[in-house]
Structures are given as C-alpha cells and as structure tokens.
OpenMM code with the backbone's topology and positions (N, CA, C; nanometers):
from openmm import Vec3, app, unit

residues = "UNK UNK UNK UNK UNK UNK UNK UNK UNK UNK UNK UNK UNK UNK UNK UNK UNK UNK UNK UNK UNK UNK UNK UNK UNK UNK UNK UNK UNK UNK UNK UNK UNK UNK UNK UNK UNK UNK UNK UNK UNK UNK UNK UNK UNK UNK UNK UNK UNK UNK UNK UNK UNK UNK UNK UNK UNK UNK UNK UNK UNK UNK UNK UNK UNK UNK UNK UNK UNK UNK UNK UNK UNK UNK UNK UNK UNK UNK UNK UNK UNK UNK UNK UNK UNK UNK UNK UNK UNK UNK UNK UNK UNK UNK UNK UNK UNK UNK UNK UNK UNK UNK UNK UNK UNK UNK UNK UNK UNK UNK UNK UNK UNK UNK UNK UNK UNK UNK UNK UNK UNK UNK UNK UNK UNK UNK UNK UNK UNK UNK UNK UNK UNK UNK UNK UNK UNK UNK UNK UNK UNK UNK UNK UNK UNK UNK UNK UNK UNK UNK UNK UNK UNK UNK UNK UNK UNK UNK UNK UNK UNK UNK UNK UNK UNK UNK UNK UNK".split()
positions = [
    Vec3(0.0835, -0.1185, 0.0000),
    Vec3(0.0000, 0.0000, 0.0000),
    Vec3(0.0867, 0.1231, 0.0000),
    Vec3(0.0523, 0.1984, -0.0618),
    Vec3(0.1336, 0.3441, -0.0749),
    Vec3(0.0494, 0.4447, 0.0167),
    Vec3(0.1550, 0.4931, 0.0190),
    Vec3(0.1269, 0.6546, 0.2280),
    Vec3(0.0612, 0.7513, 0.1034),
    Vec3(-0.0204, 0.7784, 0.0064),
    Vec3(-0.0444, 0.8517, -0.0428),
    Vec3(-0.1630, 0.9115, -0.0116),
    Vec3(-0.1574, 1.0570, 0.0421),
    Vec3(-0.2966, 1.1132, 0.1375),
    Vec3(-0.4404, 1.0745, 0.0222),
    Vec3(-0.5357, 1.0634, 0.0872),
    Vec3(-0.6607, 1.0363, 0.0467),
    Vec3(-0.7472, 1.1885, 0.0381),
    Vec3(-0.7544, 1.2060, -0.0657),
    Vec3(-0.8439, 1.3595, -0.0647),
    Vec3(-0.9895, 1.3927, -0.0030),
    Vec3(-1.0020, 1.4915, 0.0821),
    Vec3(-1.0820, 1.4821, 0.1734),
    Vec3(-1.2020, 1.4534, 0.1211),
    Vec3(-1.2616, 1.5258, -0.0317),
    Vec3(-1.3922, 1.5158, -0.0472),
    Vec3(-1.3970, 1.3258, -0.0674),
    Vec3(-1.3115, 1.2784, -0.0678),
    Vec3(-1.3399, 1.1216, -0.1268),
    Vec3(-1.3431, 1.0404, 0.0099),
    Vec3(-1.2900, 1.1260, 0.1107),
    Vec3(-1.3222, 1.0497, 0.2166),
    Vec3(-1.4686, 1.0792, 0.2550),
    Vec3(-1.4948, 1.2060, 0.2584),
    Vec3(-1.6366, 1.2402, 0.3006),
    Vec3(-1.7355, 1.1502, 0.2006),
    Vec3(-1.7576, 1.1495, 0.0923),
    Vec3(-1.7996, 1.0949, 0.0485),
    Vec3(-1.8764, 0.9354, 0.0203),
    Vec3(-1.7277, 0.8729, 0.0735),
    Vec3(-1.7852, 0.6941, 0.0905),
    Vec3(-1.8294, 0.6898, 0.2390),
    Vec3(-1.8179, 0.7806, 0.3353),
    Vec3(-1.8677, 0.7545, 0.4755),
    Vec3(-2.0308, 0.7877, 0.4422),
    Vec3(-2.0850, 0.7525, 0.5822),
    Vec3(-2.2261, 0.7998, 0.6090),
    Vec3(-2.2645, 0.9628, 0.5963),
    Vec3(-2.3621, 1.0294, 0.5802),
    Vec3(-2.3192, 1.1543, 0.6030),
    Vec3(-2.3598, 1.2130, 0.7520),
    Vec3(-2.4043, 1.1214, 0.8268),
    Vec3(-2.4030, 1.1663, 0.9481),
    Vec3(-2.2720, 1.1595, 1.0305),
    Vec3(-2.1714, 1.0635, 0.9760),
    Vec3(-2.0375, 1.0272, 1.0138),
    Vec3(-1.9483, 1.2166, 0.9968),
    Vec3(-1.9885, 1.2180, 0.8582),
    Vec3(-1.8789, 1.2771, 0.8224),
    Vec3(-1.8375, 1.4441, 0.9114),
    Vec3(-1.6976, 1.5300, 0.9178),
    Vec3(-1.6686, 1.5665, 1.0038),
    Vec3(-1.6602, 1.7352, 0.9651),
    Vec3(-1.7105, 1.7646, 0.8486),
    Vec3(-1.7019, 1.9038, 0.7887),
    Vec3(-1.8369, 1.9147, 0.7865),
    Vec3(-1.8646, 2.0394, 0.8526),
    Vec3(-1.9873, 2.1210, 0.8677),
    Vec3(-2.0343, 2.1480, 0.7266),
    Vec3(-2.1641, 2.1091, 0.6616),
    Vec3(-2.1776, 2.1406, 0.5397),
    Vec3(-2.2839, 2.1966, 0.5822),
    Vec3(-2.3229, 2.3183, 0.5296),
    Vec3(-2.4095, 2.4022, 0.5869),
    Vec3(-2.5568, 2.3624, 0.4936),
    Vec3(-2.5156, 2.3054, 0.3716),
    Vec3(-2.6344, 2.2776, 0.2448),
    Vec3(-2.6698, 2.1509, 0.3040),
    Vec3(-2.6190, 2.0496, 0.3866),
    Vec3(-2.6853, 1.9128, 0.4172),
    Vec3(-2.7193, 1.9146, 0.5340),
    Vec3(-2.8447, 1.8576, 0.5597),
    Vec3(-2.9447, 1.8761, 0.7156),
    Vec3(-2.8840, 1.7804, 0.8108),
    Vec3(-2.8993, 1.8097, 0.9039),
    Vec3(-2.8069, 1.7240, 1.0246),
    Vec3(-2.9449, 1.5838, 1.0428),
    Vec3(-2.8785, 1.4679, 1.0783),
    Vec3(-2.9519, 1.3761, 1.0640),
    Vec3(-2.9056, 1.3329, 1.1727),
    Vec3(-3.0387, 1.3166, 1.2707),
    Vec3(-3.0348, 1.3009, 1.4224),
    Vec3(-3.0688, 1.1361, 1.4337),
    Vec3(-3.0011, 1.0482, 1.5354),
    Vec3(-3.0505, 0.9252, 1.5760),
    Vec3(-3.2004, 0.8880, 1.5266),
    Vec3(-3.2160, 0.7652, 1.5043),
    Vec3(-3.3653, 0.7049, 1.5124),
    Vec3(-3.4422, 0.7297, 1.5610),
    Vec3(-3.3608, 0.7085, 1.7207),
    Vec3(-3.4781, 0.6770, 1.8384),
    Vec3(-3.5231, 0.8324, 1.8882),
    Vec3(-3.4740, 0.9022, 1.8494),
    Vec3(-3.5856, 1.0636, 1.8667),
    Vec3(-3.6488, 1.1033, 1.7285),
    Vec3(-3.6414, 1.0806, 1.5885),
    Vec3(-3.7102, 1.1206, 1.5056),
    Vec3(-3.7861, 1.0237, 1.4841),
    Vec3(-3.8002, 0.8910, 1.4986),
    Vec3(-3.9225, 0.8011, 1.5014),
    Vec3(-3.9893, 0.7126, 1.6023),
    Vec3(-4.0956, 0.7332, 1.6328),
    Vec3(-4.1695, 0.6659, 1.7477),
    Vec3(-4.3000, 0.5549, 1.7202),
    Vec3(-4.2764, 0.4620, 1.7486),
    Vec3(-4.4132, 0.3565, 1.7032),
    Vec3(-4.5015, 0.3496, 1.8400),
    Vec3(-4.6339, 0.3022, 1.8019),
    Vec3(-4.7443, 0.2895, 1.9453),
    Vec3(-4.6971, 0.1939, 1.9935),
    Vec3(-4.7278, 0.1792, 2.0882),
    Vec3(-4.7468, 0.0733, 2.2170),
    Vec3(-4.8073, -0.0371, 2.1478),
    Vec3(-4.8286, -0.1717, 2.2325),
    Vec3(-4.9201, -0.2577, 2.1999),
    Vec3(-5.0282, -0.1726, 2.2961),
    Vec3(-5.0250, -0.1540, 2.3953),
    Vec3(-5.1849, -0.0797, 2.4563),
    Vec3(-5.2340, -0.0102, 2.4041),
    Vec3(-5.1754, 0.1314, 2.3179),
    Vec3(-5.2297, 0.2222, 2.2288),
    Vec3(-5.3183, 0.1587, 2.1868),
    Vec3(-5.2321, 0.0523, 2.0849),
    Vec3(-5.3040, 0.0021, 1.9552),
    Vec3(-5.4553, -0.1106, 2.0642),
    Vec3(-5.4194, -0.1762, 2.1185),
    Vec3(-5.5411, -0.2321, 2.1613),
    Vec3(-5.6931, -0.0956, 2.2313),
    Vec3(-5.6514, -0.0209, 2.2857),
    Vec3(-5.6891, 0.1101, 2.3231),
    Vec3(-5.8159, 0.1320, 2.2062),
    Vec3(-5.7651, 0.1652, 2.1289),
    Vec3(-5.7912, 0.1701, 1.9936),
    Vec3(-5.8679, 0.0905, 1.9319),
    Vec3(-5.8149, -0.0207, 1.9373),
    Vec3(-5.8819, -0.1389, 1.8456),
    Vec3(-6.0702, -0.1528, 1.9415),
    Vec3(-6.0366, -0.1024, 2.0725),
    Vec3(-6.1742, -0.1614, 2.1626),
    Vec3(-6.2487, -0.0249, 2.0708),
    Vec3(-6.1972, 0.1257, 2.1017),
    Vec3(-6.3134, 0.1939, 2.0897),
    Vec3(-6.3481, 0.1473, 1.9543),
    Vec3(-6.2996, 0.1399, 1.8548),
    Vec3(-6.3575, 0.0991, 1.7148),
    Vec3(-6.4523, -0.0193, 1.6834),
    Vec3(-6.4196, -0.0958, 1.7936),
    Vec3(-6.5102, -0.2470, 1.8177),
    Vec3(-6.6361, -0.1870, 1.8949),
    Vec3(-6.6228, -0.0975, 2.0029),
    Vec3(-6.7689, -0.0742, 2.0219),
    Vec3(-6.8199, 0.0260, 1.9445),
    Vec3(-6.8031, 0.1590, 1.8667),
    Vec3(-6.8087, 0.2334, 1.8059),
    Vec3(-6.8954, 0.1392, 1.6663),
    Vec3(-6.8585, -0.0146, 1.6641),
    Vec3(-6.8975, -0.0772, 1.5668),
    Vec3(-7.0486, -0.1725, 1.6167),
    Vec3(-6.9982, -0.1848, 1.7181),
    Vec3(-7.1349, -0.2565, 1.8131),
    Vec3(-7.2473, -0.1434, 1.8021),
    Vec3(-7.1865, -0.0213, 1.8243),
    Vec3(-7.3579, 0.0506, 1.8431),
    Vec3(-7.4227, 0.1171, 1.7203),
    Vec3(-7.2902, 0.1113, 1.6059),
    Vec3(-7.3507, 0.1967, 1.4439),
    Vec3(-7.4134, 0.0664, 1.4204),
    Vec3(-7.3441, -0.0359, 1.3787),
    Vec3(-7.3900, -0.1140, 1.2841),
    Vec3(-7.5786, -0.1951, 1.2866),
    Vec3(-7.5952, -0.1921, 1.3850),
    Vec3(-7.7383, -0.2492, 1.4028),
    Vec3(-7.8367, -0.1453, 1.4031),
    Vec3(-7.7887, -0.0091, 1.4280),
    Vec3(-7.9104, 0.0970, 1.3671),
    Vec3(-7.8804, 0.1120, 1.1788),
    Vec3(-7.7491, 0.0991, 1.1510),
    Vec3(-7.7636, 0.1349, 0.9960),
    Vec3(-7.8294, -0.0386, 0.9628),
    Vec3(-7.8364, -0.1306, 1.0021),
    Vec3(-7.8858, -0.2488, 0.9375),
    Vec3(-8.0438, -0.2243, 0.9713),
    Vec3(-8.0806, -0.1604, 1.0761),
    Vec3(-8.2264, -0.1549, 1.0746),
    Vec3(-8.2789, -0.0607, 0.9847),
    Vec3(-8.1798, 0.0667, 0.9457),
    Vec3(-8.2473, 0.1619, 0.8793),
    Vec3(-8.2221, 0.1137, 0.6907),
    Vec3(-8.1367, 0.0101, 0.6962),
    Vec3(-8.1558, -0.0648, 0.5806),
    Vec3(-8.2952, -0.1042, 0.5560),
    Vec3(-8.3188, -0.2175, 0.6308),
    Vec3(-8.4654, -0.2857, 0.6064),
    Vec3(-8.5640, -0.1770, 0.6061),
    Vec3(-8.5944, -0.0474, 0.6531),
    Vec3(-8.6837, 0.0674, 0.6629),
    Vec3(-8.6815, 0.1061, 0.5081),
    Vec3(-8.5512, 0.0875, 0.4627),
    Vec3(-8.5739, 0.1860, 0.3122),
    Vec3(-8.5761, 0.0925, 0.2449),
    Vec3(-8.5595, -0.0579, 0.2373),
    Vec3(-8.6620, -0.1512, 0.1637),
    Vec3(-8.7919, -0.1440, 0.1554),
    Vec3(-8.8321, -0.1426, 0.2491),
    Vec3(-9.0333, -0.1368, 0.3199),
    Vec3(-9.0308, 0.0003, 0.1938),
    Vec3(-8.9717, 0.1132, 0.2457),
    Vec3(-9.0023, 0.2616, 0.1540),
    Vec3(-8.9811, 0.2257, -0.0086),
    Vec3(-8.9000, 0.1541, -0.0140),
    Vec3(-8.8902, 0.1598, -0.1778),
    Vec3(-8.9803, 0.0526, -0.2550),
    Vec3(-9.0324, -0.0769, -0.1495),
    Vec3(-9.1664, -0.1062, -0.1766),
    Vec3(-9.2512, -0.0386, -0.2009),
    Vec3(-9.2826, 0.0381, -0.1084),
    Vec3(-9.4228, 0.1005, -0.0453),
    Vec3(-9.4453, 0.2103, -0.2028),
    Vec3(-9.3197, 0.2603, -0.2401),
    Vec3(-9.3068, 0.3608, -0.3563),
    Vec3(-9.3327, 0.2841, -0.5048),
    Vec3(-9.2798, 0.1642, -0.5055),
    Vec3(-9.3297, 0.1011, -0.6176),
    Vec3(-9.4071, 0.0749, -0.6456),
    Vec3(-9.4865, 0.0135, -0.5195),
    Vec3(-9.6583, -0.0094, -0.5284),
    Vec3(-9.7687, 0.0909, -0.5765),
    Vec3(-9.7061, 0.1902, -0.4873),
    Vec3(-9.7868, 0.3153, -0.4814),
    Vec3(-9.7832, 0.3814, -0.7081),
    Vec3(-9.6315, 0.3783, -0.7686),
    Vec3(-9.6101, 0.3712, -0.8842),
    Vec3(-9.7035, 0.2475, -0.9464),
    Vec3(-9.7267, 0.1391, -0.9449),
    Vec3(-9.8007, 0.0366, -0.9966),
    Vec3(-9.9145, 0.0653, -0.9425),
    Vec3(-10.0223, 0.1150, -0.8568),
    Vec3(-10.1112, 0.1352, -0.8513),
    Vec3(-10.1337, 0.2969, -0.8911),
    Vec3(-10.0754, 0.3749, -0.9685),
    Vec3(-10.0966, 0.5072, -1.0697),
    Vec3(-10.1421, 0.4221, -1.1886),
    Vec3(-10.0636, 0.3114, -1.2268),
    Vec3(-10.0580, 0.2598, -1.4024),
    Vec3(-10.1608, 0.1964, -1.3883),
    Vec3(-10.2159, 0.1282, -1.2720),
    Vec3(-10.3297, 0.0376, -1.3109),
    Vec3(-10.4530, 0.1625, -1.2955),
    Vec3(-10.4564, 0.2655, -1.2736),
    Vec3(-10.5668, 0.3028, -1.2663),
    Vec3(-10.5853, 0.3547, -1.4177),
    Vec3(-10.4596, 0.3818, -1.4514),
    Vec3(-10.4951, 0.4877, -1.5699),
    Vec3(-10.5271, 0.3338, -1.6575),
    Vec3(-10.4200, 0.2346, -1.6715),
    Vec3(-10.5181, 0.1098, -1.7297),
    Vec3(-10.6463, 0.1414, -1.7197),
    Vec3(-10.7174, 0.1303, -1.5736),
    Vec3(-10.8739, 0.1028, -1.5864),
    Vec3(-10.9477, 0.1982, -1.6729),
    Vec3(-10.8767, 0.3377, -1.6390),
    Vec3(-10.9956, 0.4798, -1.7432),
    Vec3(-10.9388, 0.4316, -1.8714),
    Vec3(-10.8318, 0.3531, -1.9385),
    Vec3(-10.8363, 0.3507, -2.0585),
    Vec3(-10.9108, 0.2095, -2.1563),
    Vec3(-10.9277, 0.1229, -2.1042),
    Vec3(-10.9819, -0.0547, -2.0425),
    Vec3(-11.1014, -0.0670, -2.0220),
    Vec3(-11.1550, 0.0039, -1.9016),
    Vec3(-11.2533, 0.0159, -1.8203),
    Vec3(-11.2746, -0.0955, -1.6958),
    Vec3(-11.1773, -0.1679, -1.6893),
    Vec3(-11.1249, -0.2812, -1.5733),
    Vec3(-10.9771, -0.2426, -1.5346),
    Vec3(-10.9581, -0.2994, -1.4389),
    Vec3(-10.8274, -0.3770, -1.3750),
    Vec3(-10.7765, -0.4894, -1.4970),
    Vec3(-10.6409, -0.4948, -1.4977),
    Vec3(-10.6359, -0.6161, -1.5435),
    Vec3(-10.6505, -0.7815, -1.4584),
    Vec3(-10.6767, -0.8504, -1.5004),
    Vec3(-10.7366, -0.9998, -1.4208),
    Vec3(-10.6074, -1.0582, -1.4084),
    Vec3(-10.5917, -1.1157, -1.2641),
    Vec3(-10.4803, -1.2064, -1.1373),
    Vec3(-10.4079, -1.2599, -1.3068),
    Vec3(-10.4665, -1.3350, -1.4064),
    Vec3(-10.4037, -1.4172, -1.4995),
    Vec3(-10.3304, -1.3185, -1.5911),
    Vec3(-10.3644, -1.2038, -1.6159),
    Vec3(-10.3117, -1.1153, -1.7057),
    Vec3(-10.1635, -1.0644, -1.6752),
    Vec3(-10.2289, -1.0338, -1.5404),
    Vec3(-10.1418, -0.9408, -1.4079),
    Vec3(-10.0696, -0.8567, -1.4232),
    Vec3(-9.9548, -0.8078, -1.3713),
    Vec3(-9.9011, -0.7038, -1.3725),
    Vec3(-9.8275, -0.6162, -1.5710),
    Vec3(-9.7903, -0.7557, -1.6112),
    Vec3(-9.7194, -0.7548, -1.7354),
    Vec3(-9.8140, -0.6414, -1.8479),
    Vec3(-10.0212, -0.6839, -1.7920),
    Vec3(-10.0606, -0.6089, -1.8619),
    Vec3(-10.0487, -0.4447, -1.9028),
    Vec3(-9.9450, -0.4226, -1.7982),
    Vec3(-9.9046, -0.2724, -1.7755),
    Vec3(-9.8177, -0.2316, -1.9085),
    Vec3(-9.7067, -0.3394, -1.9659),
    Vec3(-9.6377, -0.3170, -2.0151),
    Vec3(-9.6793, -0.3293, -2.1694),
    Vec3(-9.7477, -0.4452, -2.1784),
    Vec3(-9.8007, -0.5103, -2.3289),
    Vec3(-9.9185, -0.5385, -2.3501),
    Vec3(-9.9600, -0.5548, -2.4292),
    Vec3(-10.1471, -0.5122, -2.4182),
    Vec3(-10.2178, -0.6938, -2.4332),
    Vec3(-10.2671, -0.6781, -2.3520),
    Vec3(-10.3524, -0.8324, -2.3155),
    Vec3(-10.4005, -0.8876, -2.5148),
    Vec3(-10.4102, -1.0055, -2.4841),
    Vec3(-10.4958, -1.0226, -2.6273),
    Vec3(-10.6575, -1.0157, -2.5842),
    Vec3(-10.7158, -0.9564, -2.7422),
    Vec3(-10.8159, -0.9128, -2.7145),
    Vec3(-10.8810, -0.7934, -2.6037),
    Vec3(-10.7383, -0.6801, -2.5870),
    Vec3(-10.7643, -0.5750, -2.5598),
    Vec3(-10.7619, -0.4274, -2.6722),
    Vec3(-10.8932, -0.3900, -2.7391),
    Vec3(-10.8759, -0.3393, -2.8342),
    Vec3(-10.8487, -0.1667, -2.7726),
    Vec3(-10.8869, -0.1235, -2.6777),
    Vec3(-10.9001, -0.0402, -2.6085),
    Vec3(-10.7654, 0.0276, -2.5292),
    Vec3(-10.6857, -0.0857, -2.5296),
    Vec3(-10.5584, -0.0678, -2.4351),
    Vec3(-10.4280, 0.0526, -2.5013),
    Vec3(-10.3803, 0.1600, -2.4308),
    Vec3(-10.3058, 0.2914, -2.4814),
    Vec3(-10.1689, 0.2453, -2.4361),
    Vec3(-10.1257, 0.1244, -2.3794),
    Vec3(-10.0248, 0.1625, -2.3218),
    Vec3(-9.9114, 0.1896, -2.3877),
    Vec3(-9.7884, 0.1514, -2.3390),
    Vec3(-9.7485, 0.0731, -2.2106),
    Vec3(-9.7586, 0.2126, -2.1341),
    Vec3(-9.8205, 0.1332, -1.9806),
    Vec3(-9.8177, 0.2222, -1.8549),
    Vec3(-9.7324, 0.2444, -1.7999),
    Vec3(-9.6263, 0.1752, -1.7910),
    Vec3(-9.4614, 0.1831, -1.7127),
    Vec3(-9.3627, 0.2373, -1.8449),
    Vec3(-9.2996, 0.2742, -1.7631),
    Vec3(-9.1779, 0.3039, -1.8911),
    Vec3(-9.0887, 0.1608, -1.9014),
    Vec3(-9.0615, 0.1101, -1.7737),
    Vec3(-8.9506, 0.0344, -1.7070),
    Vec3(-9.0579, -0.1258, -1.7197),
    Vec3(-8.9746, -0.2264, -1.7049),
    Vec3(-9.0208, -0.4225, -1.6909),
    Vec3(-9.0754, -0.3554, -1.5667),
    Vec3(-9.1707, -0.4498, -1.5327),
    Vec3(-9.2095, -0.4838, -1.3404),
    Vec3(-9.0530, -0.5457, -1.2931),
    Vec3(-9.0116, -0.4419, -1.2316),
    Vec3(-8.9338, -0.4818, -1.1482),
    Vec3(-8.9552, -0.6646, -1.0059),
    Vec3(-8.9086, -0.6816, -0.9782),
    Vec3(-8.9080, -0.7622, -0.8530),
    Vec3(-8.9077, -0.6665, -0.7183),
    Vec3(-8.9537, -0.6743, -0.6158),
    Vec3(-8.9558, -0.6459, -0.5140),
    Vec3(-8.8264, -0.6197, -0.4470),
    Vec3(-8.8175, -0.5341, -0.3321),
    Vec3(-8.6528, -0.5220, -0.3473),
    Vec3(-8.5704, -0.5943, -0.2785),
    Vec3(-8.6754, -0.7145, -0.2044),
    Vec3(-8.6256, -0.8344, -0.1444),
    Vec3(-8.6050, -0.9840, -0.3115),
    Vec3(-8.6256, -0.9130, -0.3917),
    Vec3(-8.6391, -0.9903, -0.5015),
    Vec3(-8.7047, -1.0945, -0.5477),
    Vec3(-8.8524, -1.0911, -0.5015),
    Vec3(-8.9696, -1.1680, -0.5090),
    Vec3(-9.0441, -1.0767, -0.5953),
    Vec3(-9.1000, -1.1413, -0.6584),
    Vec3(-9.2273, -1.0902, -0.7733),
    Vec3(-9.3506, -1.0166, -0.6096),
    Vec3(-9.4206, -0.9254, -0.7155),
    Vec3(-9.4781, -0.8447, -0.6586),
    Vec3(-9.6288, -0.9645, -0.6393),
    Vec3(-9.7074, -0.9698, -0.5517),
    Vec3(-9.8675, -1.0524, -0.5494),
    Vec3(-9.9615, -0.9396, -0.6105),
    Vec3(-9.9873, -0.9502, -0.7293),
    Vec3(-10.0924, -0.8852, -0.8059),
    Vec3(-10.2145, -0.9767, -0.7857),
    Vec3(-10.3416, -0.9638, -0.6783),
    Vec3(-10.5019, -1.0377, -0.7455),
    Vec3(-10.5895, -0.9551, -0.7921),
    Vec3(-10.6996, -0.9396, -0.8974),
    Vec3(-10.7741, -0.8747, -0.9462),
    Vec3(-10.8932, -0.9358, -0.9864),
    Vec3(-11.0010, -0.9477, -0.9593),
    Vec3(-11.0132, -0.8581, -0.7926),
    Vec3(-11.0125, -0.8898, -0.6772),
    Vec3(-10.9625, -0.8314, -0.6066),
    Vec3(-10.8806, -0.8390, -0.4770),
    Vec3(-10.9907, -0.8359, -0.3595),
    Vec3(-10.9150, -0.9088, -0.2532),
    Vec3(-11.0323, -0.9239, -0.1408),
    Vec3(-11.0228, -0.7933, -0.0064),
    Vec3(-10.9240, -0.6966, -0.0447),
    Vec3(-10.9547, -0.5550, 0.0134),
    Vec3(-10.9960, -0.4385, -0.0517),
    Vec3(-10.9741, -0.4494, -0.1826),
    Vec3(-11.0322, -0.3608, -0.2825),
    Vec3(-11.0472, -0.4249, -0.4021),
    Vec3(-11.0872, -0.3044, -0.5552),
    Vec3(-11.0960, -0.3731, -0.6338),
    Vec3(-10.9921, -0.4958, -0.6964),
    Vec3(-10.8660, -0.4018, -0.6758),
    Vec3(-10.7401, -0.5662, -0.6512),
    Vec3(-10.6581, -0.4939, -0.5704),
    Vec3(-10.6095, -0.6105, -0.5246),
    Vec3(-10.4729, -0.6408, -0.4293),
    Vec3(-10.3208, -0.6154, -0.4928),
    Vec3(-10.2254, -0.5484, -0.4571),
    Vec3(-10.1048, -0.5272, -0.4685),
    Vec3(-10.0434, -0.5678, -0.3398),
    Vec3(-9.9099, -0.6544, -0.3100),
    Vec3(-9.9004, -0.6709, -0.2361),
    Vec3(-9.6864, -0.7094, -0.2734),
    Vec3(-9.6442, -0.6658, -0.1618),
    Vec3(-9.4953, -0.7319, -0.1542),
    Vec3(-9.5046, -0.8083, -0.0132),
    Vec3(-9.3957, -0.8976, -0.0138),
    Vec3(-9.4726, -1.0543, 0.1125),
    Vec3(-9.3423, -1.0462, 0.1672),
    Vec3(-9.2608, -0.9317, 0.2184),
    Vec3(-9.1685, -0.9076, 0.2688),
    Vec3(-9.0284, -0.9317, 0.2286),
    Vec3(-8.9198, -0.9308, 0.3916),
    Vec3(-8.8071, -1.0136, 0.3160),
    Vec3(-8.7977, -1.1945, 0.3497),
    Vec3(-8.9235, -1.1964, 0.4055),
    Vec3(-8.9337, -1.3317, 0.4622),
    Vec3(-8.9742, -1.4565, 0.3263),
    Vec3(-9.0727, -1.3520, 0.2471),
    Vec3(-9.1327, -1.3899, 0.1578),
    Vec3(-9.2961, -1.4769, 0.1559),
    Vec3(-9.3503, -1.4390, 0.3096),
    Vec3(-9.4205, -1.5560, 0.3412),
    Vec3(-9.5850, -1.4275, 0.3885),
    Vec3(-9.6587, -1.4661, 0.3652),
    Vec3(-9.7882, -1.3940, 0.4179),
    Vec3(-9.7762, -1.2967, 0.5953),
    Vec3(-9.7608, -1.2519, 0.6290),
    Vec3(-9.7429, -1.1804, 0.7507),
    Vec3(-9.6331, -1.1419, 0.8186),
    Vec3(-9.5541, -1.1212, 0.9189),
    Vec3(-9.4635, -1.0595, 0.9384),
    Vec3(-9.4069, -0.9534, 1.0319),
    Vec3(-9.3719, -0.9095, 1.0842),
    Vec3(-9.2871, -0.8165, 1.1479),
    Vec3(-9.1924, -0.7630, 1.0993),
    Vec3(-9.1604, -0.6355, 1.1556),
    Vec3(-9.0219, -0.5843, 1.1058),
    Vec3(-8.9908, -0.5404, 0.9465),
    Vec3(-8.9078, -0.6199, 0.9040),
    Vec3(-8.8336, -0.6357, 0.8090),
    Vec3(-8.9783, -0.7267, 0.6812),
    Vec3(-8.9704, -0.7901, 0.7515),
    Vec3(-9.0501, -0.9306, 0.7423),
    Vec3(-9.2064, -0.8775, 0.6829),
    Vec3(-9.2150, -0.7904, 0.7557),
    Vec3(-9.3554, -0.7565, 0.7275),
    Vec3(-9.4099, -0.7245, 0.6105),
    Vec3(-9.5552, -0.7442, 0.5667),
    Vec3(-9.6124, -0.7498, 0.3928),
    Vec3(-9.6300, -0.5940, 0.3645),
    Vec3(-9.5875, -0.5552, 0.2536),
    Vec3(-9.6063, -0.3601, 0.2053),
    Vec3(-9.7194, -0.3947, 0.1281),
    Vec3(-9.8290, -0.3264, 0.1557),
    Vec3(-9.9939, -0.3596, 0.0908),
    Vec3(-10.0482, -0.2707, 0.0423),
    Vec3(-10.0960, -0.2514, -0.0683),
    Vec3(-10.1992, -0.1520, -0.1523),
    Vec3(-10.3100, -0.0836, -0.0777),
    Vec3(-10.3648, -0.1640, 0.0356),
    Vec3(-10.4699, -0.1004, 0.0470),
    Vec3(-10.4757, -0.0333, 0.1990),
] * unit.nanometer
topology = app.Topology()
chain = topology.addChain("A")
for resn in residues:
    res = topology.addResidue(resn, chain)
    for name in ("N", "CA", "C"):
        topology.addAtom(name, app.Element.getBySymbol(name[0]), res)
C-alpha cells in the first residue's frame, strides 16, 4: 500500500453523512432514530382497536335496521307507482287487469284488448326489493285488486323487516 494522502472530499464521500466531520451548511443534520421516530405501544393500539369495536357494536345495528326501513319505503313507492298505471289502465280498459293477465298487462297489451293505450310503465315490473315478484289479485279481497310485496321473509305476515307492504 502506498502513504499517499486520500483527498478529503473522497473520504467524506464513501462515509455515512451523518459520520462525516465538515460542517456542510447545504446538508441537514440527521439526528438518531430513536428521537425522530416513534411507534405505538401494543396498549395504544389495543386502546384503539376496543373503541372501534364498540363504536362498531352501536352503528352497525341501527344502519342495518335503517336498511330494512328503506326496503319497506322503496316497496311502499313502487306499489304506490303500480297502482298510478293500473288506474290509468282502468280509465283507458274500463277494468283492472285480471290475477291471470297481471301485472305484465301494464307493459303489453292483453290479447283481445282493443281499447288498451299503453305501455303504462316506462320500465319491466321490477321484482320487489327483497327480489320476489310483486302478489298482483284482481279482484282483490280488500279492494278492487290487491297489490301486495310478502316481505323479506317472503311468506304472508310478518314483522319488522318481514312484514307485507300492501296496496290497500
């Protein structure tokens, strides 16, 4: 090896620059780890993890109830829309259409309806928004017919969620 001095910028250079020993006024001083970065605790983080677990216990079962509420509403709105079309059916008809015809007559004109203007909907009969066909009878045993959605249960009566959205 040769005693030949090593030029300073080449020493500064391959070191760290927190190592190195000339004040450079253009490069930021770079302080230890353990004061410029700090991680949580495991307690923080459990701390934490509880309020978000109950914070989740007390949202989630009012937004799931106010789910099933705006099912019932967006029934209750469709029906209320299917019983506009069947009326204007009847002033144009002079009936309801009959349980066998049913709802479809809204869209396409029965055979042997010479009278019929439609289509009354713009849109197919949707499904219910539990995704059951709607209970169209004509004529119906609370009025001239029955409109009916049979919940999310799908079954004649009900509670809640569960419960039938009815025409009349």
């Amino acid at each position: 090896m040769s005693n030949l001095p090593i030029p300073e910028k080449v020493l500064h250079s391959s070191l760290p620059h927190h190592i190195c020993a000339t004040a450079d006024a253009a490069r930021p001083k770079v302080l230890p780890r353990s004061t410029t970065q700090r991680g949580f605790t495991l307690l923080e983080l459990l701390v934490v993890m509880v309020i978000i677990g109950l914070l989740a216990g007390i949202v989630a079962p009012q937004y799931f109830a106010q789910l099933g509420k705006s099912n019932a509403k967006v029934a209750r709105a469709q029906i209320e829309s299917f019983g506009q079309a069947l009326d204007q059916y009847r002033l144009d008809v002079g009936q309801y259409p009959t349980t066998e015809q049913g709802l479809a007559a809204l869209r396409s004109a029965p055979q042997g309806q010479a009278r019929w203007q439609g289509p009354y909907l713009k849109r197919d009969i949707p499904n219910d928004p539990w995704n059951k066909p709607y209970v169209y009878l004509a004529p119906g045993t609370h009025s001239e017919y029955d409109l009916s959605s049979l919940g999310s249960d799908g079954q004649t009566g009900g509670e809640g969620e569960a419960a039938d959205v009815v025409s009349w």
